[in-house]
C-alpha positions as CSV (number, residue, x, y, z in Angstrom):
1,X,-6.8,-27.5,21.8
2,X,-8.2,-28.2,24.8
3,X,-11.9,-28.9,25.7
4,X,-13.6,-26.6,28.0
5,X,-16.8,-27.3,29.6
6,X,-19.1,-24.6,29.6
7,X,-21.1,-23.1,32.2
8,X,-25.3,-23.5,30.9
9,X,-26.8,-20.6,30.0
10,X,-29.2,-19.1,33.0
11,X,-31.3,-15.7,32.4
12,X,-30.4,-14.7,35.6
13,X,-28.0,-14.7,38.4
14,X,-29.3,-16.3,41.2
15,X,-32.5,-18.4,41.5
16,X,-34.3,-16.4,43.5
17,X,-34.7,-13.7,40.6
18,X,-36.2,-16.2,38.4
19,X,-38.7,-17.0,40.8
20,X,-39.7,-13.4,41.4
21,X,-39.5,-13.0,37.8
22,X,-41.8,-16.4,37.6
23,X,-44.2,-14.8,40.1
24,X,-44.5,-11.2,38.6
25,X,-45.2,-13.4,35.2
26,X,-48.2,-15.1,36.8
27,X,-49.5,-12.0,38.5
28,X,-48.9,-10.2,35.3
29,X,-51.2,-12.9,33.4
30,X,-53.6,-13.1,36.7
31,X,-54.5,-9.4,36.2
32,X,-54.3,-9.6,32.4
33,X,-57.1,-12.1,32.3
34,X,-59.3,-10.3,35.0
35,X,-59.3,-7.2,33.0
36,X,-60.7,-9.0,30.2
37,X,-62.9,-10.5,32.5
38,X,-64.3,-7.2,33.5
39,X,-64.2,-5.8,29.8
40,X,-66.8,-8.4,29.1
41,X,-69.0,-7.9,31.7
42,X,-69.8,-4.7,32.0
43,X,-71.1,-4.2,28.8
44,X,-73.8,-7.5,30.0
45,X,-74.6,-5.7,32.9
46,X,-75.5,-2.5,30.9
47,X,-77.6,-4.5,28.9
48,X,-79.6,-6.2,31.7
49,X,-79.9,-2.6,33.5
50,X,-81.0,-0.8,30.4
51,X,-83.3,-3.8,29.7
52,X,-84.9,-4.3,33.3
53,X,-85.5,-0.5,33.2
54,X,-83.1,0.4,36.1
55,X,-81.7,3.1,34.3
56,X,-85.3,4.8,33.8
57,X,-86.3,4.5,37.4
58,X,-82.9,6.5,39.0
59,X,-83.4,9.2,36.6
60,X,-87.1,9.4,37.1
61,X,-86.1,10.6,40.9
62,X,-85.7,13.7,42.0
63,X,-82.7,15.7,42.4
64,X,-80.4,14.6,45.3
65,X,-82.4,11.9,46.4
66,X,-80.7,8.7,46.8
67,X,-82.2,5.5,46.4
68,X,-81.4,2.0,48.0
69,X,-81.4,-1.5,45.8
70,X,-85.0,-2.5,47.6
71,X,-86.2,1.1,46.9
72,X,-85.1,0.7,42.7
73,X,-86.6,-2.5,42.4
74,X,-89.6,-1.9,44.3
75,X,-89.7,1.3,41.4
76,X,-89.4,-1.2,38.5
77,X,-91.9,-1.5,36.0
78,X,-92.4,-5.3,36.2
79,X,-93.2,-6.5,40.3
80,X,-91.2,-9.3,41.8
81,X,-93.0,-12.1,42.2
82,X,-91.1,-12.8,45.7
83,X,-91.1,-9.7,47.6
84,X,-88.9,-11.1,50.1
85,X,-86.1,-11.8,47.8
């Protein structure tokens, strides 16, 4: 028998495919990790609004009318302490 040397094993082809396979991967795992990002973080943010009374001020406006940032937390039941911020 004779010995024969055998090619490696490669999951692909050509290099190139790898790397675009490497880089879908990582963008895959990038967009993975910002959806739990966001998953967490809305929930807090709900919180804070429902705590800080934001939620109670927009719907105490009238129909239609839209309200600015300034404008809701001028309307806020607790006053800033810097105005300016």
């Amino acid at each position: 028998m004779a010995n024969h040397i055998q090619d490696p094993l490669t999951t692909s082809s050509t290099p190139s495919l790898i790397k675009e396979e490497e880089q879908f991967d990582e963008e895959t795992v990038s967009l993975q990790a910002e959806r739990i990002l966001l998953s967490l973080a809305f929930p807090m943010v709900l919180k804070a609004a429902l705590e800080l009374g934001v939620i109670e001020t927009i719907a105490t406006v009238e129909k239609g009318v839209w309200l600015s940032s300034s404008e809701i937390a001028l309307r806020l039941p607790t006053k800033p302490t810097n105005p300016e911020a």
